[in-house]
Backbone as CSV, one residue per row, in Angstrom:
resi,resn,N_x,N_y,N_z,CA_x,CA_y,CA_z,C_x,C_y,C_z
1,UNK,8.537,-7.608,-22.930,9.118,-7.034,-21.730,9.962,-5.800,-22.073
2,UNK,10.573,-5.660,-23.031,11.416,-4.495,-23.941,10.319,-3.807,-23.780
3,UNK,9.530,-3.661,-24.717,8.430,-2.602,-24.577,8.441,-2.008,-23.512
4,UNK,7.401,-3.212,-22.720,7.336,-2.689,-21.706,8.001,-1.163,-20.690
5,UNK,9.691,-2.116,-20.528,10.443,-1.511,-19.326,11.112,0.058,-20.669
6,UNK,10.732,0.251,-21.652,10.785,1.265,-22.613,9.770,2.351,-22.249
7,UNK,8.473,1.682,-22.237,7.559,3.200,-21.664,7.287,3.185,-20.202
8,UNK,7.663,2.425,-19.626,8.326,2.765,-17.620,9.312,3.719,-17.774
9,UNK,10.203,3.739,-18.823,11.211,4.735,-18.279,10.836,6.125,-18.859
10,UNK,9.892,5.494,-20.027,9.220,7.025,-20.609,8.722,7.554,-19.800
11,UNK,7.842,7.148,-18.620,6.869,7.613,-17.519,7.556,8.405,-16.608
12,UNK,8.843,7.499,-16.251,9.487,8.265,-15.153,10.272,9.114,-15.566
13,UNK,10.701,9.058,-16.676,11.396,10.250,-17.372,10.428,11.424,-17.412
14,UNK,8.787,11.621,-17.898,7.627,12.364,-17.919,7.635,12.875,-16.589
15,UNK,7.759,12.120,-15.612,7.627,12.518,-13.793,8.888,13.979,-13.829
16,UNK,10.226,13.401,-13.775,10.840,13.800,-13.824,11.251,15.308,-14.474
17,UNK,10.669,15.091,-15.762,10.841,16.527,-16.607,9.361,17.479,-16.024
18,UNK,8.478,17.306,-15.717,7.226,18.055,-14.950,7.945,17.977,-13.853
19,UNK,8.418,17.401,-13.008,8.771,17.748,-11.610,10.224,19.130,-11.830
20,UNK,10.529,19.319,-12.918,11.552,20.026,-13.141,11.349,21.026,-13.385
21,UNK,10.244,21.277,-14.685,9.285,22.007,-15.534,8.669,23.086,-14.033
22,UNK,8.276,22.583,-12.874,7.476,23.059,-12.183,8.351,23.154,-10.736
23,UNK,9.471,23.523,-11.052,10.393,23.905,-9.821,10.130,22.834,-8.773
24,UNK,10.039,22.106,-8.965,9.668,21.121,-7.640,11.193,20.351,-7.743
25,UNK,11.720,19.910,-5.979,13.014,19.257,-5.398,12.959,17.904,-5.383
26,UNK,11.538,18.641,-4.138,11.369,17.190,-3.225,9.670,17.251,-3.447
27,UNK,9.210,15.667,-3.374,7.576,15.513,-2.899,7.395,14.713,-2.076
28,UNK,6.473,14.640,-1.410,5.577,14.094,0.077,5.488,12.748,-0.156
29,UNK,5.262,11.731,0.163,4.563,10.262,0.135,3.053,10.847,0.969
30,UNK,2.009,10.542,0.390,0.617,10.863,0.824,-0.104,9.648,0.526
31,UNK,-1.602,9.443,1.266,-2.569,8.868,0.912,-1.997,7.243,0.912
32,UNK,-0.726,7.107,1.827,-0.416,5.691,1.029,-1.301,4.435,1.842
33,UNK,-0.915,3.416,0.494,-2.009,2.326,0.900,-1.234,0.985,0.848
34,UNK,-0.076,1.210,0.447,0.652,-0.052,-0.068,2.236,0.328,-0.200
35,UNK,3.014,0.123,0.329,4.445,0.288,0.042,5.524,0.033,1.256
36,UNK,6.069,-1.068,0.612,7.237,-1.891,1.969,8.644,-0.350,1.779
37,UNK,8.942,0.024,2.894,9.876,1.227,2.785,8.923,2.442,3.107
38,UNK,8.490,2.819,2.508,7.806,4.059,2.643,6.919,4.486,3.771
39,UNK,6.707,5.857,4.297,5.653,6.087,5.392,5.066,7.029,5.071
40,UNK,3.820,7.417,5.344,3.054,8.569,5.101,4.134,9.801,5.126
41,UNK,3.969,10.904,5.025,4.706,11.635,4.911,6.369,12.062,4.839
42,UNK,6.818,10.812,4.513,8.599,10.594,3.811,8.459,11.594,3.075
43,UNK,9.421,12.717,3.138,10.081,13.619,2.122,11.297,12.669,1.248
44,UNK,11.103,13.012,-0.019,11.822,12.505,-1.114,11.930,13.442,-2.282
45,UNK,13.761,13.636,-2.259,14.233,14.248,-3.754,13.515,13.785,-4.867
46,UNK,13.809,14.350,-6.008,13.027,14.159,-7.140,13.617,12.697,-7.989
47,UNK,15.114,13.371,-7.361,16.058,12.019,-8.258,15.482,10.375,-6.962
48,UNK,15.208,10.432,-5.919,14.564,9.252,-5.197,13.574,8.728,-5.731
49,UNK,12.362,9.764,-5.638,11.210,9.289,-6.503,10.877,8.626,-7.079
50,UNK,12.017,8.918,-8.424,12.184,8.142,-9.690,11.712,6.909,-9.274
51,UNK,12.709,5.856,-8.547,12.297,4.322,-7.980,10.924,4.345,-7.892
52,UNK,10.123,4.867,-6.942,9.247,4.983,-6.002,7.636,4.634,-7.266
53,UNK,8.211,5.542,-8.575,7.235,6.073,-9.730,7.192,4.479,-10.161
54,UNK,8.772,4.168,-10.175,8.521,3.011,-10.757,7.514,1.749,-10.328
55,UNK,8.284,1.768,-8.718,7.059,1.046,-8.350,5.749,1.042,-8.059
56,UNK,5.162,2.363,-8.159,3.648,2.766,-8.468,3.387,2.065,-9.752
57,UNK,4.037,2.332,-10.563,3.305,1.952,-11.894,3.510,0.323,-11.939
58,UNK,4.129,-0.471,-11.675,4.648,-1.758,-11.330,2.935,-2.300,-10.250
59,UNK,2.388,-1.530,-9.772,1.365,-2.051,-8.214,2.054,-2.025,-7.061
60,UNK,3.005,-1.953,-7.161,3.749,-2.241,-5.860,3.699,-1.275,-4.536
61,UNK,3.748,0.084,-4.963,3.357,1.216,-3.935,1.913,1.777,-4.681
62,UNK,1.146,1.835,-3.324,0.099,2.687,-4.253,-0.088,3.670,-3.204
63,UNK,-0.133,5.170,-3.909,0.214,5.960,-2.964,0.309,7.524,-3.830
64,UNK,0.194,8.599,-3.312,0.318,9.832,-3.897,1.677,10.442,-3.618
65,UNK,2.509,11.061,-4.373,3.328,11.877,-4.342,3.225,13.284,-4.979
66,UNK,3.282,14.567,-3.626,2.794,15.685,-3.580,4.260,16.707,-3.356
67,UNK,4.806,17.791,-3.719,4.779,18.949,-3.391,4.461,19.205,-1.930
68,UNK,5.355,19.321,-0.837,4.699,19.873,0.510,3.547,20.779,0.520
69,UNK,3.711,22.153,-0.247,3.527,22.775,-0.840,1.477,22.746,-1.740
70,UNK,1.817,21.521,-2.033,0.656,21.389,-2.897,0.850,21.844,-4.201
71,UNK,1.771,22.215,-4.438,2.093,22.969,-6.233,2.713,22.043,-7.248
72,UNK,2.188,21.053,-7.043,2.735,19.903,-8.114,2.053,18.200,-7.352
73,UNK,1.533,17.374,-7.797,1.221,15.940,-7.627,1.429,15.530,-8.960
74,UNK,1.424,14.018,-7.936,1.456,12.698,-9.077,0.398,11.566,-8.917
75,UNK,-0.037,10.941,-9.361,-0.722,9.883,-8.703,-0.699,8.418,-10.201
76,UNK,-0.409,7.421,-9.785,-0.454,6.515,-10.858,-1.769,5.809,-10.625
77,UNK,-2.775,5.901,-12.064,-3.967,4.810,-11.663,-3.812,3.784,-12.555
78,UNK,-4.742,2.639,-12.527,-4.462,1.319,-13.416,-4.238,1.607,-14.286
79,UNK,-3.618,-0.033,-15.678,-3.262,0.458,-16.834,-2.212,1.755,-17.388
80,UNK,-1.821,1.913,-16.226,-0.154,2.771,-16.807,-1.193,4.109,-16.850
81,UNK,-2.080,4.346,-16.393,-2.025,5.793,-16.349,-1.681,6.868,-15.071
82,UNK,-1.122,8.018,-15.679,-0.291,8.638,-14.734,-0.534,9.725,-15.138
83,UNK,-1.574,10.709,-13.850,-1.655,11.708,-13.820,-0.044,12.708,-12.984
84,UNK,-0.729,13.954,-13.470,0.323,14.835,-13.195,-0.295,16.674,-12.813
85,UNK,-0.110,17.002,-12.132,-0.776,18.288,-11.773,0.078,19.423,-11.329
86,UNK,0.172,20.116,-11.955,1.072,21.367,-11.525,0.547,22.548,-11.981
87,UNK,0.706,23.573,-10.833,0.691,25.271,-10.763,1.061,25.566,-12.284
88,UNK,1.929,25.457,-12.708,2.845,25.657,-14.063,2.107,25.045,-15.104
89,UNK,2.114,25.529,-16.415,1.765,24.714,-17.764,3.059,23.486,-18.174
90,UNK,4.145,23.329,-17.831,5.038,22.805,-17.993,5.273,22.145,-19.641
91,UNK,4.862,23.355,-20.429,4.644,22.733,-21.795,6.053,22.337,-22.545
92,UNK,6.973,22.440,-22.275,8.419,21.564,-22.255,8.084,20.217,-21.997
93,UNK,7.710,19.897,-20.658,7.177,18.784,-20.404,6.770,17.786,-21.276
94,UNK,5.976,18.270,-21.341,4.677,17.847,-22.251,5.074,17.594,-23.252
95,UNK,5.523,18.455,-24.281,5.969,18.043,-25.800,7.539,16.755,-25.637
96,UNK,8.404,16.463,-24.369,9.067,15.445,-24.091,8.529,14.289,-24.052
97,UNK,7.135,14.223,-23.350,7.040,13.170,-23.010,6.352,12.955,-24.471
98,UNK,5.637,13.613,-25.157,5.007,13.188,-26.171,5.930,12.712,-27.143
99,UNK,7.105,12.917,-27.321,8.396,12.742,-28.279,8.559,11.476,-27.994
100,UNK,8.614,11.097,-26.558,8.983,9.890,-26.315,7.939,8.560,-26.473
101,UNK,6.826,9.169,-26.925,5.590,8.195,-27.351,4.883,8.095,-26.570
102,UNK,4.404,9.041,-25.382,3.644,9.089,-24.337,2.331,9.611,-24.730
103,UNK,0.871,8.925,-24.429,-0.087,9.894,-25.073,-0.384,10.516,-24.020
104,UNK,-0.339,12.038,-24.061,-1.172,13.045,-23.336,-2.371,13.519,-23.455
105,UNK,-3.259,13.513,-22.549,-4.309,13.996,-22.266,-4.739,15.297,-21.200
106,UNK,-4.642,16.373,-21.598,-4.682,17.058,-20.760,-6.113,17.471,-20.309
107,UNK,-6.535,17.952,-18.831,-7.737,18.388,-18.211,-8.263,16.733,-18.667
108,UNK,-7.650,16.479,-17.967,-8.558,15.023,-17.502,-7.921,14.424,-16.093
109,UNK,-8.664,15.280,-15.218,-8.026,15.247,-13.404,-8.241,13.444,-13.220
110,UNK,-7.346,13.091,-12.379,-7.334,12.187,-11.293,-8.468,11.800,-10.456
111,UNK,-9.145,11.114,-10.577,-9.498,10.958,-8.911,-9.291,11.080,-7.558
112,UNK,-7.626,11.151,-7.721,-6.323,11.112,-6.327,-5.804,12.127,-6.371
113,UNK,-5.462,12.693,-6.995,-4.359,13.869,-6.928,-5.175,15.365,-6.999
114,UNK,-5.417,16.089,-5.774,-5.999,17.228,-5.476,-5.369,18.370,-6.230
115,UNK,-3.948,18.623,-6.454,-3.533,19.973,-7.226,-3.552,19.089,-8.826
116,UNK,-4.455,20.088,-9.952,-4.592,19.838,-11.145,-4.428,21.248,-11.397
């Protein structure tokens, strides 16, 4: 369970530094299919999110978080993977989350998340 709740916070920490990396505040709730609280289009700060990531990756919300904008998504699919799409290279990003033991894969789009 250590493990575990260790690379959850790596993830949302990864959300977080790309949502930063790529000027983004606030993102959309989109596409949702599952989530007690939430409604299709809820605007949410970046620091809100955070929760929200968590419970994507948990099953609990399943659902896209977008950029009004379209210049940045997220989308969590099974097995802890968590795409990320932004206008920006956010290569700060990137080399964080990899520090933190995250494997990156880049140009390997989503199924869900339209801005890559």
């Amino acid at each position: 369970m250590d493990n575990y709740l260790h690379v959850e916070e790596a993830y949302i920490d990864a959300f977080a530094a790309f949502a930063d990396e790529s000027n983004i505040d606030v993102v959309q709730v989109r596409d949702i299919d599952q989530g007690v609280g939430l409604r299709e289009g809820d605007v949410l700060r970046v620091s809100e999110a955070r929760d929200v990531v968590r419970q994507m990756l948990r099953e609990q919300v399943v659902c896209k978080l977008e950029e009004p904008a379209n210049r940045f998504a997220l989308h969590v699919g099974f097995d802890l993977y968590m795409y990320v799409g932004s206008e920006l290279p956010c290569v700060g990003a990137v080399e964080r989350a990899q520090a933190s033991g995250l494997y990156i894969e880049s140009d390997h789009p989503s199924p869900q998340v339209t801005t890559q």
